[in-house]
MIBA-250470 format. One record per residue (C-alpha): x, y, z; residue number from 1. Coordinates in steps of 0.5 Angstrom, whole numbers, plus 500, padded with zeros to 3 digits. Layout:
// MIBA-250470
px X	py Y	pz Z	n NUM
...
//
This chain:
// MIBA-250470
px 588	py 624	pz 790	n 1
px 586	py 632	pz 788	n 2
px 594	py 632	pz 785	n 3
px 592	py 626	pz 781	n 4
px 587	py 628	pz 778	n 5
px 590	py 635	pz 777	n 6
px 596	py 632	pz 773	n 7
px 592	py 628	pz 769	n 8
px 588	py 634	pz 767	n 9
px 595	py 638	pz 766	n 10
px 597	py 631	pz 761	n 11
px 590	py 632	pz 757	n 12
px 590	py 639	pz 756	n 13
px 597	py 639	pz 754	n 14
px 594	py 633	pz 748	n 15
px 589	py 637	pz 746	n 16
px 594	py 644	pz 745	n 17
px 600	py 639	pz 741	n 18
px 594	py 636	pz 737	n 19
px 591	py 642	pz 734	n 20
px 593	py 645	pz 726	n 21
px 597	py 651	pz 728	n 22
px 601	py 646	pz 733	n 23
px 601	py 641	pz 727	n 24
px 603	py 646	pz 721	n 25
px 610	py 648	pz 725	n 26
px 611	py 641	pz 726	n 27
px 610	py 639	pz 719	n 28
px 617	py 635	pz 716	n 29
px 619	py 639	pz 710	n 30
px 615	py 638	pz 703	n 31
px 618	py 633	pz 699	n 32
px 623	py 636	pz 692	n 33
px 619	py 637	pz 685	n 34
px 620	py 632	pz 680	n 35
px 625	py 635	pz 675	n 36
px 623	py 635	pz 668	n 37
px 625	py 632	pz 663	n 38
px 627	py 635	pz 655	n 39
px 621	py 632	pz 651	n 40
px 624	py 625	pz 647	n 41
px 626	py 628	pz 640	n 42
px 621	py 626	pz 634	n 43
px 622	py 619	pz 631	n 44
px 626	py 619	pz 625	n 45
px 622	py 618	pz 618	n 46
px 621	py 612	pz 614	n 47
px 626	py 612	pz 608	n 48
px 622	py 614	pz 602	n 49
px 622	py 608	pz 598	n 50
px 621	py 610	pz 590	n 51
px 619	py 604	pz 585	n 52
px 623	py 604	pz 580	n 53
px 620	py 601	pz 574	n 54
px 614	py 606	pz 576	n 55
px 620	py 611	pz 575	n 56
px 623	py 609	pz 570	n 57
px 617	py 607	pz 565	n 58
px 614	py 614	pz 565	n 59
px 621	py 617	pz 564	n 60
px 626	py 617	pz 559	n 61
px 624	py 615	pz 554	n 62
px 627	py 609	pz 558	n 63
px 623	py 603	pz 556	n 64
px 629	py 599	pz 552	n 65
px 633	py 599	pz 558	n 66
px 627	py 597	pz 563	n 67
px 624	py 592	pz 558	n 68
px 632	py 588	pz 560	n 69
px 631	py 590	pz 567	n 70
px 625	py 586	pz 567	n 71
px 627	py 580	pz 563	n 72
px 634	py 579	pz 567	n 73
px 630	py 580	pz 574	n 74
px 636	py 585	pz 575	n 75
px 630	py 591	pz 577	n 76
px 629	py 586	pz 583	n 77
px 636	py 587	pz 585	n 78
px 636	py 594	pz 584	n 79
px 630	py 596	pz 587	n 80
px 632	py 591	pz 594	n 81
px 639	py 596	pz 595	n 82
px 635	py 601	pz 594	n 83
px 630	py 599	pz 599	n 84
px 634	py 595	pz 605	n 85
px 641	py 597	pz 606	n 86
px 644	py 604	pz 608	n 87
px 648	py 605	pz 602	n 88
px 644	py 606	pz 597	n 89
px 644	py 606	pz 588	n 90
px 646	py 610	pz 583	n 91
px 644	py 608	pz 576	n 92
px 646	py 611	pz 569	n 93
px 640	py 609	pz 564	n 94
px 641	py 610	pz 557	n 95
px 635	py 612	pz 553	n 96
px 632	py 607	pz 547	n 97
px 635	py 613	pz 542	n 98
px 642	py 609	pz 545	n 99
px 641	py 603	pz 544	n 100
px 637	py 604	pz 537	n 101
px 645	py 607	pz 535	n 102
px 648	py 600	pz 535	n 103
px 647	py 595	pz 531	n 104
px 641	py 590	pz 532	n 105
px 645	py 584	pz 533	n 106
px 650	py 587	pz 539	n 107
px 645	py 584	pz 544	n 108
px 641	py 579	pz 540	n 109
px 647	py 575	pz 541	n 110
px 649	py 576	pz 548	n 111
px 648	py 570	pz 553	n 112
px 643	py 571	pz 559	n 113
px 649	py 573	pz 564	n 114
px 653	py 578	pz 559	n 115
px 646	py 580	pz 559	n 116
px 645	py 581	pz 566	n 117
px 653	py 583	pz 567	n 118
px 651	py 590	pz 562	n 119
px 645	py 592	pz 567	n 120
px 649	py 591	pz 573	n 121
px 655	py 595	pz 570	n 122
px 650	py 600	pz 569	n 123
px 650	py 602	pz 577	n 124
px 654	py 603	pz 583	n 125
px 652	py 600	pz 590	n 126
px 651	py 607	pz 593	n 127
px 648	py 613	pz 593	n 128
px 652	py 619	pz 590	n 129
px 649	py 626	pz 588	n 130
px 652	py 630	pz 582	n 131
px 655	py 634	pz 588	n 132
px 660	py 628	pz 590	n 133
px 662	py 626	pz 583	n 134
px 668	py 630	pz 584	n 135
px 670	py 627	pz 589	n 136
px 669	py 620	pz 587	n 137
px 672	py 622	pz 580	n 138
px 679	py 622	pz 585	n 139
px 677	py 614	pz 587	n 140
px 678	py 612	pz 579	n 141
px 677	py 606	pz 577	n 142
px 670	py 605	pz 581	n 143
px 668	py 598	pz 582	n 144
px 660	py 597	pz 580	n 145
px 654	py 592	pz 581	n 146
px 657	py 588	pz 576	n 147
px 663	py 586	pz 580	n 148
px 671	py 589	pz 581	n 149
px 673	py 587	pz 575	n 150
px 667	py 592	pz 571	n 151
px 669	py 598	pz 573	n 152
px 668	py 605	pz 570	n 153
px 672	py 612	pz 571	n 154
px 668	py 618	pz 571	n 155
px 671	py 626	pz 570	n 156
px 667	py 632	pz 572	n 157
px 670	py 638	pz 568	n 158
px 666	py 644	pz 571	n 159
px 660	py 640	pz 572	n 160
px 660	py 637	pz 564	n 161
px 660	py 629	pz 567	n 162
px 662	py 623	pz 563	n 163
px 662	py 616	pz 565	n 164
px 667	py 612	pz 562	n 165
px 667	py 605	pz 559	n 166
px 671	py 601	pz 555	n 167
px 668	py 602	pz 549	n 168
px 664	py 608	pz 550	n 169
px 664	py 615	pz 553	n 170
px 657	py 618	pz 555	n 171
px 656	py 624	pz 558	n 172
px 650	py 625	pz 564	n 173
px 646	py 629	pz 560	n 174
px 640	py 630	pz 565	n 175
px 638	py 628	pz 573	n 176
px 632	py 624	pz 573	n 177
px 632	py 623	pz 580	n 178
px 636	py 624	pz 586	n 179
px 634	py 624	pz 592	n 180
px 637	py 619	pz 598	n 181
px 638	py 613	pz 597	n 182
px 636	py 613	pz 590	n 183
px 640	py 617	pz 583	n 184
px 638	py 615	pz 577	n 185
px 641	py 619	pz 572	n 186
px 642	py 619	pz 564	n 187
px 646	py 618	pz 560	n 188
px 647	py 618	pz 552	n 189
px 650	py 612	pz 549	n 190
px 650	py 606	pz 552	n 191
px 656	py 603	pz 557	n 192
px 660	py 597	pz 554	n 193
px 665	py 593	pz 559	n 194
px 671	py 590	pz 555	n 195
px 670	py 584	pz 559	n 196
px 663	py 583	pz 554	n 197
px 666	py 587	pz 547	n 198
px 672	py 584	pz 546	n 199
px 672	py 590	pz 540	n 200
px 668	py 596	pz 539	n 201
px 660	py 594	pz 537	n 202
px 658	py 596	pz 530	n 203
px 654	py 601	pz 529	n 204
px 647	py 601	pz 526	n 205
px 647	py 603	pz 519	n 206
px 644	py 610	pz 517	n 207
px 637	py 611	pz 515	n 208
px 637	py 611	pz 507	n 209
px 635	py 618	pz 505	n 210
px 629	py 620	pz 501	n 211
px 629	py 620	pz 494	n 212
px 628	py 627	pz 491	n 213
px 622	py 628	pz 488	n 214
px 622	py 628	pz 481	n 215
px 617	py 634	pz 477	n 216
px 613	py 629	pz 474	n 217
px 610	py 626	pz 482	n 218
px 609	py 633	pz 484	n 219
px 602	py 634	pz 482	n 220
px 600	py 641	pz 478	n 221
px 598	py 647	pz 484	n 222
px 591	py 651	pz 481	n 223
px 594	py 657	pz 480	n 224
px 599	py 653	pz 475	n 225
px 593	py 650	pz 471	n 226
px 590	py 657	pz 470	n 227
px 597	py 660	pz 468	n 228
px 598	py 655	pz 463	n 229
px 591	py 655	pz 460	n 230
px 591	py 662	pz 460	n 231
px 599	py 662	pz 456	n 232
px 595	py 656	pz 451	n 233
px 588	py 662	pz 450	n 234
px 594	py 667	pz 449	n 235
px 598	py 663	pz 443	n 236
px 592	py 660	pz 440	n 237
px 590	py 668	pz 439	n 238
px 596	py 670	pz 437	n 239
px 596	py 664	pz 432	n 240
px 588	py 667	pz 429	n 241
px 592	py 674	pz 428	n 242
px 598	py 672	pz 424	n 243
px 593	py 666	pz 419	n 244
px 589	py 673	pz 418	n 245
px 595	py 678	pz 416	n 246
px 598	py 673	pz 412	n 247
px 592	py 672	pz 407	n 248
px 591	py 680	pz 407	n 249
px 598	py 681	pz 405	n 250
px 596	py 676	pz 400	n 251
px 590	py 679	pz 397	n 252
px 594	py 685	pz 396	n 253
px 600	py 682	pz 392	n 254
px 594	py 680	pz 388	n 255
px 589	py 685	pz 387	n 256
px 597	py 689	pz 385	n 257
px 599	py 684	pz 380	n 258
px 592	py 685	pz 376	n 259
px 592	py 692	pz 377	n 260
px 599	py 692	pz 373	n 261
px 597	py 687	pz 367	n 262
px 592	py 691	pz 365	n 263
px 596	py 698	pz 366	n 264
//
């Protein structure tokens, strides 16, 4: 009895050592490996940077001729959806008002509602080109345009001088209005004109008369010339008392001679 009681009190000592924190702490299971830390996830990329192009175009230029066909076609819709919904982009070569001022008044007065909108569509391509890459796009001759495969133009760069030729016109790039991806608006100085809508080269405007000279009557007489013309009319009708009043002296004296000599 007095070994039973011994080992139980051997078994509760033993649980009481093994359940103290110092026991514990030697047997505790190894800590669990650190979360690895991820990079930080990279920036959203930013929103394309849409440009309103009538805004654009009616504070630049003057471009107000090409924007008013823009607007009257709907083809600035058609312009502004490519640039604002697709990856490719525009480029655009606006002519100023002083081009379409140049030829004759009935060139697009007689131009149908489609020849009109294929002009203002011949005046773009489907993608973005900076004035960088015209050299190279230059290589790729004819490029087709908006308005179709069949309207194409064919651009040279000579050392940075950069022409865009149709058919009936050659203009150069005169300056960059904008360009800044996906949108290129640049100038040019006279007007494309595709041999599918011009089957000749459209007639001139015709030059301004030139002013007719002004005549010596219609120039009015400045103070200064009145002055002089009153002093010259003083002068001469002095000189005119001086020579009426030596005539009538000299005539005195032949006189007063001829009665001298009658009574000698």
């Amino acid at each position: 009895m007095m070994e039973f009681k011994a080992g139980i009190l051997t078994v509760a000592m033993l649980a009481i050592v093994l359940s103290s924190p110092a026991v514990a702490q030697k047997h505790k299971s190894p800590p669990a490996p650190a979360a690895p830390i991820l990079p930080p996830s990279p920036a959203p990329a930013p929103a394309p940077r849409y440009v309103d192009l009538a805004d654009l175009l009616s504070v630049a230029g003057p471009f107000h001729t090409f924007l008013e066909y823009l607007q009257k076609t709907n083809v600035i819709e058609t312009f502004q959806n490519q640039a604002n919904n697709t990856k490719e982009g525009i480029t655009i070569f606006v002519a100023k008002d002083s081009a379409f001022a140049a030829l004759k008044k009935t060139t697009f007065a007689n131009l149908t509602q489609d020849q009109l909108k294929s002009l203002l569509l011949f005046h773009a391509i489907p993608k973005f080109y900076s004035l960088a890459e015209f050299n190279k796009l230059s290589s790729q001759n004819p490029v087709a345009t908006f308005a179709g495969s069949q309207y194409t133009l064919n651009l040279t760069d000579n050392m940075g001088s950069i022409h865009v030729k149709s058919m009936w016109s050659n203009p150069e790039i005169s300056s960059s209005v904008y360009a800044t991806r996906p949108v290129a608006v640049y100038e040019v100085n006279k007007v494309l004109l595709p041999m599918q809508i011009f089957k000749s080269d459209p007639p001139l405007a015709p030059a301004p008369a030139p002013a007719p000279d002004a005549k010596a009557s219609d120039v009015a007489p400045s103070p200064m010339s009145g002055k002089s013309a009153s002093a010259k009319a003083k002068a001469e009708e002095k000189n005119s008392s001086y020579q009426v009043g030596v005539s009538i002296v000299n005539y005195l004296v032949l006189a007063i001679s001829g009665g001298l000599m009658l009574l000698w």
